[in-house]
C-alpha positions as CSV (number, residue, x, y, z in Angstrom):
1,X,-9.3,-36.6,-16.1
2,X,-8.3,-32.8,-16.8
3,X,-4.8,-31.6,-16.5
4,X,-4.2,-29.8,-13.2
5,X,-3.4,-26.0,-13.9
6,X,0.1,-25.0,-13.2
7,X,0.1,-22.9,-9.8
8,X,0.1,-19.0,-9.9
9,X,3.7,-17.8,-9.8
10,X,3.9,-15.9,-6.5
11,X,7.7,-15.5,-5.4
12,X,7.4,-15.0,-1.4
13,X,6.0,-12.2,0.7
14,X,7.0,-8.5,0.1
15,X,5.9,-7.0,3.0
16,X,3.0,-7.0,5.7
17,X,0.9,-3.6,5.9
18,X,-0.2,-2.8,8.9
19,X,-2.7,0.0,9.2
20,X,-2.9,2.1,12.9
21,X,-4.7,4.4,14.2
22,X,-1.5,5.5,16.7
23,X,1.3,5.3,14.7
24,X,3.5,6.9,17.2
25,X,2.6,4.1,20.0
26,X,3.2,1.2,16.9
27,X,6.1,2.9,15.7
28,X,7.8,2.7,19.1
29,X,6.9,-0.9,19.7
30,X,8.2,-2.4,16.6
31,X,11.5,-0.1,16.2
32,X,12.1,0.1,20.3
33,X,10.6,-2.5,21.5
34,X,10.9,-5.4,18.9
35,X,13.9,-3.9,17.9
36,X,12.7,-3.6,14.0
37,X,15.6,-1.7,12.0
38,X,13.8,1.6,11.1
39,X,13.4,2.0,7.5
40,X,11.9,5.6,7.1
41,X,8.9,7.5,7.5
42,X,7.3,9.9,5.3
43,X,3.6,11.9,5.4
44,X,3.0,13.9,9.0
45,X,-0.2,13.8,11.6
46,X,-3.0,11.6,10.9
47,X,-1.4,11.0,7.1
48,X,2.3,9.2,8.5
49,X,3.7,6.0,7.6
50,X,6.9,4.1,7.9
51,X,8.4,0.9,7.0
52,X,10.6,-1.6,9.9
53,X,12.7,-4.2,8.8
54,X,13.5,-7.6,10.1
55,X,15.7,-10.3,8.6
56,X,15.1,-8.6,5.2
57,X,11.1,-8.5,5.6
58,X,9.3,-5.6,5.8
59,X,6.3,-4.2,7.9
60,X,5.1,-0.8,6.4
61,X,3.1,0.9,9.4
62,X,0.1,3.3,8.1
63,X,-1.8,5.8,10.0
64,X,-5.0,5.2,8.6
65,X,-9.1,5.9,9.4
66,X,-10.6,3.5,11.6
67,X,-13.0,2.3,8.8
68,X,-11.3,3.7,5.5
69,X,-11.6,2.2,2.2
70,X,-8.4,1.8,0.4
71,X,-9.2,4.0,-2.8
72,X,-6.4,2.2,-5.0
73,X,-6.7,-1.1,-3.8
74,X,-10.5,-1.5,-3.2
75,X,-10.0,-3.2,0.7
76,X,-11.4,-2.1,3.9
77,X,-9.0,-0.9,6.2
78,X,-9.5,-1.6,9.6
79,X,-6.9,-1.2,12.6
80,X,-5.0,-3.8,13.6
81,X,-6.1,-6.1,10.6
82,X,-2.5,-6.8,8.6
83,X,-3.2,-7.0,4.8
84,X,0.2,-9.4,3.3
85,X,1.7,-8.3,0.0
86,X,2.9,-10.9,-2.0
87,X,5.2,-10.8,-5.1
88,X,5.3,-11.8,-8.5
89,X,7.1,-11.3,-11.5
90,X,4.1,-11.0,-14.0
91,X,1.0,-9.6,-12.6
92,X,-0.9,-10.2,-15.6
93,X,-0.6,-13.7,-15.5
94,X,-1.1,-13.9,-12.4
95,X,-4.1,-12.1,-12.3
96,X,-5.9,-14.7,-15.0
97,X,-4.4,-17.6,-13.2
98,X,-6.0,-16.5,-9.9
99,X,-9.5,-15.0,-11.7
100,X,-9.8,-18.5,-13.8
101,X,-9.0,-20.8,-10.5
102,X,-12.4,-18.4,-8.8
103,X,-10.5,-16.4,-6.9
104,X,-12.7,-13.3,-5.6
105,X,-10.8,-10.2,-7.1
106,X,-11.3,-7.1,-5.8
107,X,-9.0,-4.8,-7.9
108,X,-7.3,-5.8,-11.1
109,X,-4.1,-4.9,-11.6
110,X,-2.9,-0.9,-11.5
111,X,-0.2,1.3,-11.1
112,X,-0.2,2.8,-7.4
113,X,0.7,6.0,-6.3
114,X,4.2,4.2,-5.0
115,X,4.6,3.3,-8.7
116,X,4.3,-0.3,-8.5
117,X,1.7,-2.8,-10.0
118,X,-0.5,-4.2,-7.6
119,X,-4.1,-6.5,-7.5
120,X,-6.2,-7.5,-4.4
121,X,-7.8,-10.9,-3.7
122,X,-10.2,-12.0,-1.3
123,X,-8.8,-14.4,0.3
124,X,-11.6,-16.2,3.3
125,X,-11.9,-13.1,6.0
126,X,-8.5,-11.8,4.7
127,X,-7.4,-9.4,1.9
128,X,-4.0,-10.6,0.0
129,X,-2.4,-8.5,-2.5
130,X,0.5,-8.8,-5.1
131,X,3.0,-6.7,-6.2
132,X,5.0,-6.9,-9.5
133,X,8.6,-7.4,-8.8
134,X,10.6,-7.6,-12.2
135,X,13.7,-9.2,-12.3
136,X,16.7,-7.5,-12.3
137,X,18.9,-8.3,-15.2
138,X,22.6,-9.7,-14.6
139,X,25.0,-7.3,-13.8
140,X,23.0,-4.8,-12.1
């Protein structure tokens, strides 16, 4: 019998993006009304994001097209439909651990306009990305 293949190294989720067509109406209901600690915001009119915090995790809002198609990324965007953002600390590795185990990739790894590496996976009816989180060294 074959050795199993270690697991990919994926560290915990980063945050949850959540793309809106009102980001006003979303914006009120996770900072007011769920009582999310507001983060920021940054872009204006049909272009505006922000990110809400709770218990550490994050929940960056985006005021997206109904039926855009994440140039970067390579995803549909669709309202309502979260996409979660996983990290890692090696996103080369883990982008051959996931490719040789099948998984259906959608965009390799990149540097983003944020300036982060990040990869998309199919994964079922959802899209699941990772972000490259190095680790700090001591003393920092």
């Amino acid at each position: 019998m074959p050795a199993k293949k270690a697991a990919p190294q994926v560290k915990g989720l980063e945050h949850l993006y959540l793309p809106t067509g009102k980001f006003e109406d979303a914006w009120h209901f996770w900072t007011s009304v769920a009582g999310g600690k507001a983060e920021g915001t940054w872009g204006e009119g049909p272009q505006t994001s922000g990110m809400v915090s709770f218990a550490g995790q994050s929940i960056i809002l985006g005021s997206d097209a109904e039926t855009a198609e994440d140039p970067e990324l390579g995803y549909p965007v669709k309202h309502g439909q979260a996409t979660l953002y996983f990290s890692t600390n090696d996103i080369k590795k883990l982008y051959k651990d996931l490719a040789n185990r099948g998984a259906q990739v959608l965009r390799g790894p990149l540097k983003t306009h944020w300036g982060a590496k990040v990869m998309t996976v199919k994964a079922g009816d959802a899209v699941v990305a990772f972000v490259e989180t190095k680790k700090k060294a001591k003393g920092k």
